[in-house]
Every structure is written in structure tokens, then in C-alpha cells.
N, C-alpha and C positions, 0 to 999 in steps of 0.2 A: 477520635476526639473524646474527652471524656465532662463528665459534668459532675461536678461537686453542689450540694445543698446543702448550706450552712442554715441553719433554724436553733431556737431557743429561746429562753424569755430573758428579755430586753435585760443587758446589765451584766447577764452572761461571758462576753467576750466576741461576739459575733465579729464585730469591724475589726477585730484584732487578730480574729481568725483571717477573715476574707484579705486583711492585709499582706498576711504572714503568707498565702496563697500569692496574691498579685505580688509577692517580692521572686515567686518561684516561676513565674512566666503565664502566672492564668489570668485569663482575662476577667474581672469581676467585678460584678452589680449588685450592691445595695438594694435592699428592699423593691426587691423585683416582685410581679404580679405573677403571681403563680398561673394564671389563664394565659399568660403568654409564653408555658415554656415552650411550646409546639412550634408557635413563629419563630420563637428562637434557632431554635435548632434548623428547623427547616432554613430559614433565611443564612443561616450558617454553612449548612451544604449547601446549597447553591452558588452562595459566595465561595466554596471552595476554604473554609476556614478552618485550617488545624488548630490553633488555639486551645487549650484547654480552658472550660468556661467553670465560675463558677458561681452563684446567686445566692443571696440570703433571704430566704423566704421566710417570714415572723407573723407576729400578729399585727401588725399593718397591712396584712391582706383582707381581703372581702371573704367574710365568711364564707362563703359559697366555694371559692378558688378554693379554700384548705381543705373543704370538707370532698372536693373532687378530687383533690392530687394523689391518692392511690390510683385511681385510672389514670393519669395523666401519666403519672412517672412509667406505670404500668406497659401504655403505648411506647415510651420511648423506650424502655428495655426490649421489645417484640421487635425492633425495627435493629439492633445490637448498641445503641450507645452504651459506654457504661460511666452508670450513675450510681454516685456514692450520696447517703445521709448524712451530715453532720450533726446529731443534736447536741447543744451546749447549755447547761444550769449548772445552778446555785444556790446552797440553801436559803429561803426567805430574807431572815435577818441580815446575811451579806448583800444580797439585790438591794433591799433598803438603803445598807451603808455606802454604797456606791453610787446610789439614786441620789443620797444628801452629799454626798462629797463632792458629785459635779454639777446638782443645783438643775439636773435635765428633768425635764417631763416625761413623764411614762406614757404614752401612747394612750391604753385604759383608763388612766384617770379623767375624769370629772365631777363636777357640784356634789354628786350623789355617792362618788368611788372615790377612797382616798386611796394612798400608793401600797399600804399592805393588800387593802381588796384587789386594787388591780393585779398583783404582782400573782395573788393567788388566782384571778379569774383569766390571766394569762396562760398557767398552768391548763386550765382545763380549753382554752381554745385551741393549743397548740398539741393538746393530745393528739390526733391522728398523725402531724408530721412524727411526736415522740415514739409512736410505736412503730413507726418506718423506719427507726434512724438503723443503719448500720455499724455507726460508734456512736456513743452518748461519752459525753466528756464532762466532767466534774470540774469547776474550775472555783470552787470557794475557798480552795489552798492556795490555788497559780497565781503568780504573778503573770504581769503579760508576756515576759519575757518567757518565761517557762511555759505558757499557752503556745508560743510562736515554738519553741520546743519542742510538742506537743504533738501538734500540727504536722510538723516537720516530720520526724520520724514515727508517727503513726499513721499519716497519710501522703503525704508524698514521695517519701520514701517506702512506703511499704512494699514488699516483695506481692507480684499481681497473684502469685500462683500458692501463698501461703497464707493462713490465719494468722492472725497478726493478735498474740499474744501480751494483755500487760499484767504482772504480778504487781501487787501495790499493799504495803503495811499500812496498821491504820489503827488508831483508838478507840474502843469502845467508847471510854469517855467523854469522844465529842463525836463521835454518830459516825455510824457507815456509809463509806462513801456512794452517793446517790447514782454515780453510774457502774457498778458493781453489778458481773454477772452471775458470779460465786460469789459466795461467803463462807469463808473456815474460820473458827474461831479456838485460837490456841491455847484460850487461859487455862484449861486441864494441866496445860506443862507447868511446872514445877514455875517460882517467879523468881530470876536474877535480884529482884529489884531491893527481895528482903536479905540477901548477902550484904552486908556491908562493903564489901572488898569491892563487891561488883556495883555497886549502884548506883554511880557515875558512867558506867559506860554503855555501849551500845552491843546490839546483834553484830557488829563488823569487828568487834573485838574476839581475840583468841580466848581470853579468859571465859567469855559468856560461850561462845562457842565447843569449849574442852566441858563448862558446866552443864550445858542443855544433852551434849553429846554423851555424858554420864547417865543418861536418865534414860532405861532403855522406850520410858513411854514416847520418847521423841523420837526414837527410828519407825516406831510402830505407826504413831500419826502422818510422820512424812510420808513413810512409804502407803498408806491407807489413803492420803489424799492423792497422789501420783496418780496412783488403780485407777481411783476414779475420774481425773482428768484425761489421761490416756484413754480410758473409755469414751467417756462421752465427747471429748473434744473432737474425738476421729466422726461420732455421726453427726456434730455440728457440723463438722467440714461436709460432709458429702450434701448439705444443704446450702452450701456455697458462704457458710458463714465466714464473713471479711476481718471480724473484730471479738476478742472475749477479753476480759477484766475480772480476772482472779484476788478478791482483797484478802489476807488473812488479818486478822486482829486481834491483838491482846488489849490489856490493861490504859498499857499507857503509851503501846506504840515504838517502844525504844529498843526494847529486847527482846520477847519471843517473837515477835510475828517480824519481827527486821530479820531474823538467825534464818526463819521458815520461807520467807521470800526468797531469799538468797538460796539458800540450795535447792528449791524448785525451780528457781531459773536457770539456775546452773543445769539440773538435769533436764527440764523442756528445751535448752535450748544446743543441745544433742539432737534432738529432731526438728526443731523447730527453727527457721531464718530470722523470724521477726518475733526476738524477746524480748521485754522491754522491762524495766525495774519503775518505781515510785515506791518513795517512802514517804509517807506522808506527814510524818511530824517533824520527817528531818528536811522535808519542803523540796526534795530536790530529785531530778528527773536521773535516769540514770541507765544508759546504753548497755544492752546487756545480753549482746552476741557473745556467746564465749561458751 
């Protein structure tokens, strides 16, 4: 049996996660009490229940319950369930426009807390589950639909016995993406964007591609970032790490760091079963076994 923990601060995605789980055969609870994941489980063996389960534990819990659940979880890893983290955020000002688009109450607010303080004092209650999480998931770009996405082939589909790689482009201009465990940043490389010929198009085009490929500083960076993935990612593994999120980013997100995702993925996923692409200005998730 396995157990999934969805967490995050409210506005995230959470019911759309735990949804996107219960379409795949898991049994799953809302705003569960973290003091009760023991009965859980135990009341689960007994009953003889394969089910895979899975819970969203937020800031709707009792302080007390969050500030325990490293021991908690800790016991049910010693006994072998395995249990995966899900944390899911969003930068501020999207949690707000979400908050006003569906008119819901934030949990934290009252008389004294209006919804930016809360959205920020949620932040620091849900620290301990955030530095638990296994994958932290960025969802201020996703549609639901791409969350369900997401979900899907970074957690349910994941290979049990491989790190589950995502390379992901991204813009300076509007901020790094907040579940990032690297960060490279390409703008050294020469920029498409002041070609004219080129400045309409993208990293997936040949033109930007035969142009960046001119530039011997582009072999130099690729191969200098690889070294160092290829290193450290093998001692992440032997610490059982489940999940890494490699962002690279340029300027504006369209041409260097789209060309630079692409051929790291292309060569990690020579070794690697579970590579996964996001570009992030072109919004869209992108399977990337090959």
C-alpha cells in the first residue's frame, strides 16, 4: 500500500490534485487530521486494504498535529509503507486572484487577518510539511488540466526505482520558478531575440538552433552543466531522492533556455526513465522519454 500527502497553501491545487489521484484508483481524504494517520493505516491493515491512500494535510490542521508529523510519518516509514510528500504553491498575488475569482474563504483569515496576511502566515505554518515534501510543485503557470498532467506522470506514473527528473524553461522576467532545485542561468549565450530573422521564433526551431549551435560558448555551457548534473544527481540518488527540478532561464524564456532544456533532456534521458520537459512561457507539459 502506498500513501500519498498532498499539502500546500490553500488555492494551490490541492482538490485538483487529490482528484486527479482518486481518478487513478486511490482512495482519498480531504483535510485529513494528521494525528490520525496511524489509525489510518493500522485500521487499513487489519482490514486487509490494498487501496492506495492518499490525504491532504493543510493548514486546517491543529498546530500541534503539523508540528509532530516528521515523527509521524517517520513511524510509518520504519514499519515499510511508502510514503510520498506532495507540496503544491503559488506565488502570492495568484493565490489572491484565485481567492477573489471563487469568492471562498481562506481558512486564516479573520477580523484582524486579511487574505494577503493569511496567504502569507499560511506559508510559515506549513513550513515543516514544506521541507518534507518529496516534490514541490509550482502551479502559478498550470491550468488544472496540466496539474492533472502533472500528477499523472510525475507521480503515478513514476518509475519506483528511478529519480524522476523535470527540466523546465523559464523567464527571468517573471521570477524563478518557486519549486526549482537547480538553477542555470543562460543569458551569457549570445540572444536570438536581437536577430531580426530569428525573433519570432522559438528554441524548437532549426534556425535558433544552427544559431546557438554556432556559438562554441553554447557547447561549453551544455556540456559544464551535464558535469555537474551527472555528479551530483548520482549522490542525490543514493539518498533515495524520488524527485529534482532542473529550471534553466534566460531573458524571456523562448530561445535560450527552450534550445538548453531540450538537449539536456534529450541527453539525461540516455540514463534516465523518468524525463520530463516544461516550458514555461509556452504553458505546456511535455513527455520526454527519448
Amino acid at each position: 500500500m502506498k500513501l500519498i500527502v498532498i499539502s500546500g497553501r490553500s488555492g494551490s491545487g490541492k482538490s485538483t490534485a487529490l482528484h486527479a489521484l482518486e481518478d487513478e484508483g486511490f482512495s482519498c481524504i480531504d483535510n485529513f487530521p494528521a494525528g490520525l494517520l496511524e489509525p489510518l493505516i493500522q485500521s487499513s491493515s487489519e482490514a486487509e486494504i490494498v487501496q492506495d491512500l492518499a490525504v491532504c494535510i493543510d493548514a486546517r490542521n491543529v498546530p500541534k498535529d503539523l508540528e509532530q508529523l516528521p515523527e509521524r510519518l517517520s513511524a510509518l516509514d520504519q514499519i515499510g509503507l511508502d510514503v510520498q510528500i506532495i507540496f503544491l504553491d503559488a506565488l502570492g498575488d495568484i493565490l489572491i486572484q484565485r481567492f477573489s475569482e471563487t469568492r471562498r474563504r481562506h481558512p486564516l483569515t479573520h477580523v484582524t487577518q486579511d487574505l494577503r496576511e493569511a496567504i502569507d502566515a499560511e506559508r510559515e505554518v506549513l513550513a515543516v510539511v514544506s521541507e518534507l515534501a518529496d516534490l514541490q510543485i509550482d502551479t502559478t503557470t498550470l491550468t488544472a488540466a496540466e496539474l492533472v498532467v502533472m500528477i499523472k506522470t510525475r507521480v503515478i506514473n513514476k518509475s519506483a526505482k528511478s529519480i524522476s527528473l523535470l527540466f523546465r524553461s523559464f523567464a527571468f522576467k517573471t521570477g524563478v520558478p518557486i519549486d526549482s532545485d537547480f538553477v542555470f542561468d543562460v543569458r551569457c549565450l549570445p540572444n536570438p531575440y536581437w536577430q531580426k530573422e530569428l525573433r519570432s521564433l522559438s528554441g524548437f526551431d532549426q534556425p535558433i538552433r544552427d544559431f546557438l549551435e554556432s556559438q562554441p560558448i553554447t557547447t561549453r555551457l551544455v556540456n559544464d552543466i551535464s558535469n555537474f548534473l551527472e555528479t551530483w544527481l548520482f549522490e542525490f540518488e543514493k539518498t533515495d531522492r524520488a524527485y529534482m527540478t532542473v529550471a534553466i532561464g534566460c531573458t524571456g524564456g523562448h530561445h535560450r533556455s527552450v534550445y538548453i532544456v531540450e538537449r539536456l533532456s534529450t541527453h539525461f534521458s540516455q540514463n534516465y526513465s523518468d524525463v520530463l520537459v516544461r516550458h514555461q512561457e509556452a504553458n505546456n507539459l511535455v513527455g520526454a522519454t527519448r
